[in-house]
Each structure stands twice: as C-alpha cells, then as structure tokens.
DSSP file (Angstrom, degrees, kcal/mol; ACC not computed):
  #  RESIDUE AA STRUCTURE BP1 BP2  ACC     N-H-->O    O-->H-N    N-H-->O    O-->H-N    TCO  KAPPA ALPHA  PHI   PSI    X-CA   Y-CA   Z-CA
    1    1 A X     >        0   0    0      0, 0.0     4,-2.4     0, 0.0     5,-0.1   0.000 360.0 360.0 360.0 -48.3    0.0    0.0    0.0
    2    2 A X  H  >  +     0   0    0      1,-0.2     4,-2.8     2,-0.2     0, 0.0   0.728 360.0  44.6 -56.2 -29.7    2.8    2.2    1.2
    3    3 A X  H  > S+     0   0    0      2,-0.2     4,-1.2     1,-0.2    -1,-0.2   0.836 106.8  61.2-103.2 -17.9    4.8    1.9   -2.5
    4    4 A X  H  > S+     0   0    0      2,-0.2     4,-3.1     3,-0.2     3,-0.3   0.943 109.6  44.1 -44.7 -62.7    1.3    2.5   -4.5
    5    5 A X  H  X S+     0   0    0     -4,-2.4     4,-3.3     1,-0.2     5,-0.4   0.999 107.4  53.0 -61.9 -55.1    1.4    5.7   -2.7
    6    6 A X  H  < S+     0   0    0     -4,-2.8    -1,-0.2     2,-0.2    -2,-0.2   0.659 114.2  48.3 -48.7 -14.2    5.1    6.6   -3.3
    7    7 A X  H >X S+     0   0    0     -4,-1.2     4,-3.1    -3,-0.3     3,-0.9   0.900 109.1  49.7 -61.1 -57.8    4.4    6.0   -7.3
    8    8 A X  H 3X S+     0   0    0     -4,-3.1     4,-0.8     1,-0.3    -2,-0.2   0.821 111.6  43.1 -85.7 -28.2    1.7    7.8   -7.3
    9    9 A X  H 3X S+     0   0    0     -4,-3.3     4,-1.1    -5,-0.2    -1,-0.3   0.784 117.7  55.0 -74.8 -19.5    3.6   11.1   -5.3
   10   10 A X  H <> S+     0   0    0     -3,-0.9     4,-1.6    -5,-0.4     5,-0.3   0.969 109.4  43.2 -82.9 -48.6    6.8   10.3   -8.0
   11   11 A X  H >X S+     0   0    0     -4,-3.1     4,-1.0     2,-0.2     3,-0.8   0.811 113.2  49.3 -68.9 -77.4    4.7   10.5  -11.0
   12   12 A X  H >X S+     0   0    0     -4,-0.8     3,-1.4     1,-0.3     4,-0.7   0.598 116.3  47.4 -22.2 -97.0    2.8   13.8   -9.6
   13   13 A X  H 3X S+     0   0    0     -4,-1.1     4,-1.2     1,-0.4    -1,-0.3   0.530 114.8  42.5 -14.6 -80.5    6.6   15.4   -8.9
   14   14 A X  H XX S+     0   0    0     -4,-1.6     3,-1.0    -3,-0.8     4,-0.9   0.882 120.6  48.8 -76.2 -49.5    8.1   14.3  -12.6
   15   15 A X  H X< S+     0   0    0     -3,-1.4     3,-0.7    -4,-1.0     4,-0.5   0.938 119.5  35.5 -70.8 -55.7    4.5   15.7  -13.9
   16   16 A X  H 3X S+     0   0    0     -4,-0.7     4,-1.0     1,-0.2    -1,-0.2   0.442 100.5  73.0 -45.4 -25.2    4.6   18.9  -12.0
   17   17 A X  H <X S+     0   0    0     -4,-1.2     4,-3.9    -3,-1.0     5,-0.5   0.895  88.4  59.3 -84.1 -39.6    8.3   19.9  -12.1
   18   18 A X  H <X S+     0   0    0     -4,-0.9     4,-4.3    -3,-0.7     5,-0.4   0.979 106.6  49.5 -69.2 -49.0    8.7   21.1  -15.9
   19   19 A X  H  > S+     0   0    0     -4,-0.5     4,-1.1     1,-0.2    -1,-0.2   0.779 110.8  43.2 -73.4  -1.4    6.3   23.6  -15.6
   20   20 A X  H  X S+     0   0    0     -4,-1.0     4,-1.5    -3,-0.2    -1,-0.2   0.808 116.6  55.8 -89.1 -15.4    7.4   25.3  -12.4
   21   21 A X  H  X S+     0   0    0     -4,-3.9     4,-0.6     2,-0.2    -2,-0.2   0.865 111.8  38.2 -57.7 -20.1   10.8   25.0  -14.0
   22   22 A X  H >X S+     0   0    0     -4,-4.3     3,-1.9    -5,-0.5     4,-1.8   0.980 114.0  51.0 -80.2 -43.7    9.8   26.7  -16.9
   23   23 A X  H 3X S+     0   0    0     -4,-1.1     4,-1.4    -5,-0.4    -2,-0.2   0.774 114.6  53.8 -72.0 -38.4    7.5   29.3  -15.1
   24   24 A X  H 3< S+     0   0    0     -4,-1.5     4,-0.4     2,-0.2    -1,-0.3   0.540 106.0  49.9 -14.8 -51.1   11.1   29.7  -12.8
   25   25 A X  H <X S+     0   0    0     -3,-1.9     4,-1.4    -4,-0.6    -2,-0.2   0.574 108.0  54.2 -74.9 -37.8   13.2   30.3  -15.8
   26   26 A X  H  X S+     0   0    0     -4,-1.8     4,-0.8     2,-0.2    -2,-0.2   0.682 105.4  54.9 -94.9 -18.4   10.8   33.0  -17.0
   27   27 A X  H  X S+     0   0    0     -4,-1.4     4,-3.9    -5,-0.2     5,-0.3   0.876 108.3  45.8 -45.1 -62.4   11.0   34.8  -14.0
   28   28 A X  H  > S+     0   0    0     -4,-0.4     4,-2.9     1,-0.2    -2,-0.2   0.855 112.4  44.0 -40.1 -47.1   14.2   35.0  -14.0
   29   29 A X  H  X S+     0   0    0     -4,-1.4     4,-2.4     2,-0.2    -1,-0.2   0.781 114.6  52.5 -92.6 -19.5   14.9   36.1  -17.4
   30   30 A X  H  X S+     0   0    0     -4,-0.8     4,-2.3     2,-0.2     5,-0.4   0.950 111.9  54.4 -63.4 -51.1   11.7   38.8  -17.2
   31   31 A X  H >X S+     0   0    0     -4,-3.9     4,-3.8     2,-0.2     3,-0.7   0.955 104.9  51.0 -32.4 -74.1   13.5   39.8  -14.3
   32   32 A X  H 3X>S+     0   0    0     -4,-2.9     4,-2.3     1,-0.3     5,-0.6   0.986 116.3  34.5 -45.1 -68.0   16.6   40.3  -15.9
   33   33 A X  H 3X5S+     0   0    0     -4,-2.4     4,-1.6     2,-0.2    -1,-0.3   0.823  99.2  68.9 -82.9   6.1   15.8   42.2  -18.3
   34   34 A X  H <X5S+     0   0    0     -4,-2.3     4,-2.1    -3,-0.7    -1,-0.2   0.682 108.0  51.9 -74.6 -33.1   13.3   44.0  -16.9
   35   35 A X  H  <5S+     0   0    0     -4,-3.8     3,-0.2    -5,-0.4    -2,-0.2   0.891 105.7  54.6 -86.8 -20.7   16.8   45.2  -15.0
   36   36 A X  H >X5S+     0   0    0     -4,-2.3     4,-2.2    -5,-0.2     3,-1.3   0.789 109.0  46.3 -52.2 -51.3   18.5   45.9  -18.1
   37   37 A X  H 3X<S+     0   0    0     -4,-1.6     4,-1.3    -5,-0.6    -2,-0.2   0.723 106.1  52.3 -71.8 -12.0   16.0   48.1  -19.3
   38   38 A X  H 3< S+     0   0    0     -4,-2.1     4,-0.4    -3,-0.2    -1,-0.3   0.204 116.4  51.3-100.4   6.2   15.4   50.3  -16.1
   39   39 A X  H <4 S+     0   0    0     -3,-1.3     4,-0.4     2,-0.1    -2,-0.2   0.696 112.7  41.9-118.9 -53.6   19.4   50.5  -16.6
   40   40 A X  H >< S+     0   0    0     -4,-2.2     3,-1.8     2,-0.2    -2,-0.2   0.983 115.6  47.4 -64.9 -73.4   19.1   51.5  -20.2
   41   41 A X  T 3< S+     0   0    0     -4,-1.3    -1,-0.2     1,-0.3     3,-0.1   0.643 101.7  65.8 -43.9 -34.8   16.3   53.9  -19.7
   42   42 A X  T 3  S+     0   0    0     -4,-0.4     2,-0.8     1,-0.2    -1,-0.3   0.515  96.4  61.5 -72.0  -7.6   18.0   55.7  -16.6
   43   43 A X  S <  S-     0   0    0     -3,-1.8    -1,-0.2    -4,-0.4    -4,-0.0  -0.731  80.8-156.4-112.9  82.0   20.9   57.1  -18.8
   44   44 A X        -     0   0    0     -2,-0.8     2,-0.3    -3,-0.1    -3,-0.0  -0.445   4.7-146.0 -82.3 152.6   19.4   59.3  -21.4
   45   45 A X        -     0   0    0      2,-0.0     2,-0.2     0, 0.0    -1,-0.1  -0.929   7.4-154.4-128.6 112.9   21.5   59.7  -24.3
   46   46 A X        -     0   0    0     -2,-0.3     2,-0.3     2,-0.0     0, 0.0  -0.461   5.3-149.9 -93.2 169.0   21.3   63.3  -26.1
   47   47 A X        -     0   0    0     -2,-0.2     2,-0.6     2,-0.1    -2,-0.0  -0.884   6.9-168.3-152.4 116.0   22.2   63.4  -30.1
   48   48 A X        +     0   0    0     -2,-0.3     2,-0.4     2,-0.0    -2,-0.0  -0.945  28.1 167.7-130.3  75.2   23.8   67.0  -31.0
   49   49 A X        +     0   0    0     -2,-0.6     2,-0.3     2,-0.0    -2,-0.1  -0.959   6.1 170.8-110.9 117.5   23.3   66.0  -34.8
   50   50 A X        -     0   0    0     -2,-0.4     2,-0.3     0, 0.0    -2,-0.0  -0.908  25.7-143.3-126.6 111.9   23.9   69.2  -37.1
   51   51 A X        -     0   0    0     -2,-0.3     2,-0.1     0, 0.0    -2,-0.0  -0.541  16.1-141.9 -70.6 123.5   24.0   69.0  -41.0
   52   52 A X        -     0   0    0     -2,-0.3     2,-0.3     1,-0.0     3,-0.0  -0.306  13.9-136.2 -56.6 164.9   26.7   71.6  -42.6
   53   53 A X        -     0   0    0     -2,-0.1    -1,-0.0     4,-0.1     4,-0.0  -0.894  34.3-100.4-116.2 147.7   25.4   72.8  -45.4
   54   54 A X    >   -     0   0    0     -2,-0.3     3,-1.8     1,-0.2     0, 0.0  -0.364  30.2-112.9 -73.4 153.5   28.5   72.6  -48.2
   55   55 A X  T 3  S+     0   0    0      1,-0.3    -1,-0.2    12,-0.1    12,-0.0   0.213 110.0  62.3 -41.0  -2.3   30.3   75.6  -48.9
   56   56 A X  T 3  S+     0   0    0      2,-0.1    12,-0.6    13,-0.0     2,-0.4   0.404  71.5 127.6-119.0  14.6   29.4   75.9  -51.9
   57   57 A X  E <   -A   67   0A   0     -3,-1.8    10,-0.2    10,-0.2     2,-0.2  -0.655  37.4-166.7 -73.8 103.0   25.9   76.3  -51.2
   58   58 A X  E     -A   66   0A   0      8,-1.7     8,-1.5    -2,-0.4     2,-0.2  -0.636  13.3-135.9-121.7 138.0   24.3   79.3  -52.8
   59   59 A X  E     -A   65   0A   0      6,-0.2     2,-0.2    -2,-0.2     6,-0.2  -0.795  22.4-152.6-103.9 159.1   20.3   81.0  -51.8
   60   60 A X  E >>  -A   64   0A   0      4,-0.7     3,-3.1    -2,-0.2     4,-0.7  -0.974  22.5-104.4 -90.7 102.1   18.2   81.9  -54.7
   61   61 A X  T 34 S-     0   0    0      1,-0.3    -2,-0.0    -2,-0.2     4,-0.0  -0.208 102.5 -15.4 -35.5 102.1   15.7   84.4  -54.7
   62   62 A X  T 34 S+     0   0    0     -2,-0.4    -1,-0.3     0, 0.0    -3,-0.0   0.442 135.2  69.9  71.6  28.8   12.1   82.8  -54.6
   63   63 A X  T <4 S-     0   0    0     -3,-3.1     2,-0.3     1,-0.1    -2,-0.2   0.657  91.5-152.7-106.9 -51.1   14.2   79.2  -55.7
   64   64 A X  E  <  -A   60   0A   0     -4,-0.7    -4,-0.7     2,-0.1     2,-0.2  -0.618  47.0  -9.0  88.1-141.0   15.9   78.9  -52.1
   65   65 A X  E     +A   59   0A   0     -2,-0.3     2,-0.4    -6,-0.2    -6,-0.2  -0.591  58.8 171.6 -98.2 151.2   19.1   77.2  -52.0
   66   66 A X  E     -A   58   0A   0     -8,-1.5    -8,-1.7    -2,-0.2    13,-0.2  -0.967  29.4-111.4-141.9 150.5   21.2   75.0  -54.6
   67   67 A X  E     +A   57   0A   0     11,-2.9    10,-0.3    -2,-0.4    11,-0.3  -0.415  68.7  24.3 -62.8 125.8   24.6   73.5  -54.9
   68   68 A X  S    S-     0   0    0    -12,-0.6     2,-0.7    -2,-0.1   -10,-0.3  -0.204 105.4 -35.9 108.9 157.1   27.2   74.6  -57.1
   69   69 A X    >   -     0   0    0      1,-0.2     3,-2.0     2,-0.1     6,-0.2  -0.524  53.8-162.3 -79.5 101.9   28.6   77.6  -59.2
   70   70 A X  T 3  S+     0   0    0     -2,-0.7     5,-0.2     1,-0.2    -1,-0.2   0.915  90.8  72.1 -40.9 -42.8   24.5   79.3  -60.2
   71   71 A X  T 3  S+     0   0    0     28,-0.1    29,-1.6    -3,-0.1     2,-0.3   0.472  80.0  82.9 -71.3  -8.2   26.7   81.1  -63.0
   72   72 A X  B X  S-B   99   0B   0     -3,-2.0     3,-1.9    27,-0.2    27,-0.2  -0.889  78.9-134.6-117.7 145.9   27.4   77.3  -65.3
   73   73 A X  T 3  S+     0   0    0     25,-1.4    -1,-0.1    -2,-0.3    26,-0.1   0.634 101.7  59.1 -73.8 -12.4   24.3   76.5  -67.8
   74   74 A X  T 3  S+     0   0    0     24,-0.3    10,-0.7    22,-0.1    -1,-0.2   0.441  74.9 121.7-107.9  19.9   24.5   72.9  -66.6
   75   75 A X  B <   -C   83   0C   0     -3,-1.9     8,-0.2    -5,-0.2     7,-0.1  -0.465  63.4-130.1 -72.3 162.2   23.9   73.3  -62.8
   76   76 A X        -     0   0    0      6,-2.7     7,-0.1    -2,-0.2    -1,-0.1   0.408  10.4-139.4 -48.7 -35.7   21.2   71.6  -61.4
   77   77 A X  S    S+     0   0    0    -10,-0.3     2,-0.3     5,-0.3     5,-0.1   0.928  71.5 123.4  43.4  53.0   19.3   74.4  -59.4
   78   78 A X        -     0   0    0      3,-0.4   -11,-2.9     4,-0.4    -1,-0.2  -0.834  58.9-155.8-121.9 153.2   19.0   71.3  -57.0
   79   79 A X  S    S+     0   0    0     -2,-0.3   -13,-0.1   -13,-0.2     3,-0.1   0.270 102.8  53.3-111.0  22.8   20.3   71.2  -53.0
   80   80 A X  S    S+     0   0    0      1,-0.4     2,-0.3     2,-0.1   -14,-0.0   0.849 123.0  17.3-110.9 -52.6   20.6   67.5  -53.3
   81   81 A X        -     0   0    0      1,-0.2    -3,-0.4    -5,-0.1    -1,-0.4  -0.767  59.6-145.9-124.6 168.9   23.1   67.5  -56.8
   82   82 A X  S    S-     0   0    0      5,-2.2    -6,-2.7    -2,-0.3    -4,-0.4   0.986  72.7 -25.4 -69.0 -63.1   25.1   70.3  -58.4
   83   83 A X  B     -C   75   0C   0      3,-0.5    -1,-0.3    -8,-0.2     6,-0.2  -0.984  52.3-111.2-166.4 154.5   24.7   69.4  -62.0
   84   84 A X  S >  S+     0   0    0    -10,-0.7     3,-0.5    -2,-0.2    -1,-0.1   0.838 115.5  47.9 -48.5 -53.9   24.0   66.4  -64.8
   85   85 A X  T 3  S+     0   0    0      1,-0.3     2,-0.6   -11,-0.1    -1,-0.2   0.988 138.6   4.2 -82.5 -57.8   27.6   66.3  -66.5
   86   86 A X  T 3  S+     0   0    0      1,-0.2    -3,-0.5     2,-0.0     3,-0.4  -0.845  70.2 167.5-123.6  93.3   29.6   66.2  -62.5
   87   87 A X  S <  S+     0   0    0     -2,-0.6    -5,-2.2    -3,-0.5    -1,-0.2   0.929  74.0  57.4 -71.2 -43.3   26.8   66.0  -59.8
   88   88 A X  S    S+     0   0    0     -7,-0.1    -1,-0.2    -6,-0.1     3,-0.1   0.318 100.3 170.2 -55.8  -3.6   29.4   65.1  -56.8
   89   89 A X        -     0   0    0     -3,-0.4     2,-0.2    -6,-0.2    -2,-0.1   0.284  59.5-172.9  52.3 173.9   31.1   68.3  -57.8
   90   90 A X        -     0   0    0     -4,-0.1     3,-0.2    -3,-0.1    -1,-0.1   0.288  23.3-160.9-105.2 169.1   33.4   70.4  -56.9
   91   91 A X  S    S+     0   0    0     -2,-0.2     6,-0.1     1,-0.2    -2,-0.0   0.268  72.1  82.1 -90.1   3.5   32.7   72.9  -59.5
   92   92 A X  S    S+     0   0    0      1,-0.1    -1,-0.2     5,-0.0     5,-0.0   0.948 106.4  21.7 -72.3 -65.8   36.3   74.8  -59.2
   93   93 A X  S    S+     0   0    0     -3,-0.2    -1,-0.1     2,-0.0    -2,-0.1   0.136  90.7 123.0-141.0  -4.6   38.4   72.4  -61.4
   94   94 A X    >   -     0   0    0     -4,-0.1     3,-0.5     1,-0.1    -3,-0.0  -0.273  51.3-150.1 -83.5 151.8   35.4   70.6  -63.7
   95   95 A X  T 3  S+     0   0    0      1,-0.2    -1,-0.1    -2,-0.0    -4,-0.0   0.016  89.7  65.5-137.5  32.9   36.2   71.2  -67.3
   96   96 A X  T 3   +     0   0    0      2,-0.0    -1,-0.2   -10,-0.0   -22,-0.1   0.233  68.8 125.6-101.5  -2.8   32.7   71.2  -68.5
   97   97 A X    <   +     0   0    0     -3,-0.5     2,-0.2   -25,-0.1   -25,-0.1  -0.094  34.1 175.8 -53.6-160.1   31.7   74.6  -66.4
   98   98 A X        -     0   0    0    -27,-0.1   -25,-1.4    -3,-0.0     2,-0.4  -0.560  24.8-137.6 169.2 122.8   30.2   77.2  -69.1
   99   99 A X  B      B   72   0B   0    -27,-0.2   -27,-0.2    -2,-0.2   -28,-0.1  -0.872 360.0 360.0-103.6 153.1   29.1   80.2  -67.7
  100  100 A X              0   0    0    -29,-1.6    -1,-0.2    -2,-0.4   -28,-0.1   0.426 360.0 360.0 -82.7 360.0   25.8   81.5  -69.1
C-alpha cells in the first residue's frame, strides 16, 4: 500500500516539475531584463546632430538654395546635386563649367 502511494507522489513530482521549472526560468529572465531596461532607460542619451550645409551652397531668390557655381548652364538648381555632367562636384576644377 505504502509503494502504491510513493508511485503515485513520484509521477505527480516528474508531472509537475517542468512547468514550475519553466515558469522559474521566466521569472528570471523577465526579471533580468526588466533590470537591463530600467538601466538603459536611466541614462538618457542626447544626439547634438547638425548637417553643414557645403560651402558651396548658394540661396536663390524665390528658388531657395542650390549646390554649385549658379553662374554654369548645366547646374542643377538642386540642393541634393550640383549638375547632370559632374553632380558630386566640386565645380572649381570641372572642365565642362560654361558660364551662361
């Protein structure tokens, strides 16, 4: 009678034990990162991001700004490229300028 019962409390025990090990495990690891993240969160991080605009950057009246010598018939009137023939510029040394 006595080893009928002691089966029956070892099979309960082997059924019972993987899920409080898993539920154990998933404490733990919520835990853990739960402490990573109050870690992470406590340090704020500023970003002092300022785009130059290049130097060679020229305003238009009622156009606003474009890249590149205004004065050669193939700039662009763009701010993103100078001009078709050499868009990456510089416009100094290019041996297509033309001035209008």
């Amino acid at each position: 009678m006595f080893s009928n019962m002691l089966d029956i409390v070892i099979i309960l025990l082997v059924g019972v034990a993987p899920p409080i090990l898993s539920l154990w495990i998933l404490h733990r690891t919520q835990a853990h990162y739960r402490q990573i993240n109050s870690a992470v969160n406590a340090t704020p991080i500023t970003l002092n991001l300022k785009a130059l605009p290049p130097a060679d950057m020229t305003c238009i009246d009622g156009f606003g700004y474009v890249i590149g010598k205004v004065s050669c018939k193939y700039n662009a009137r763009s701010l993103y490229i100078r001009c078709a023939i050499n868009p990456s510029g510089p416009c100094q040394d290019c041996r297509h300028y033309d001035s209008i």
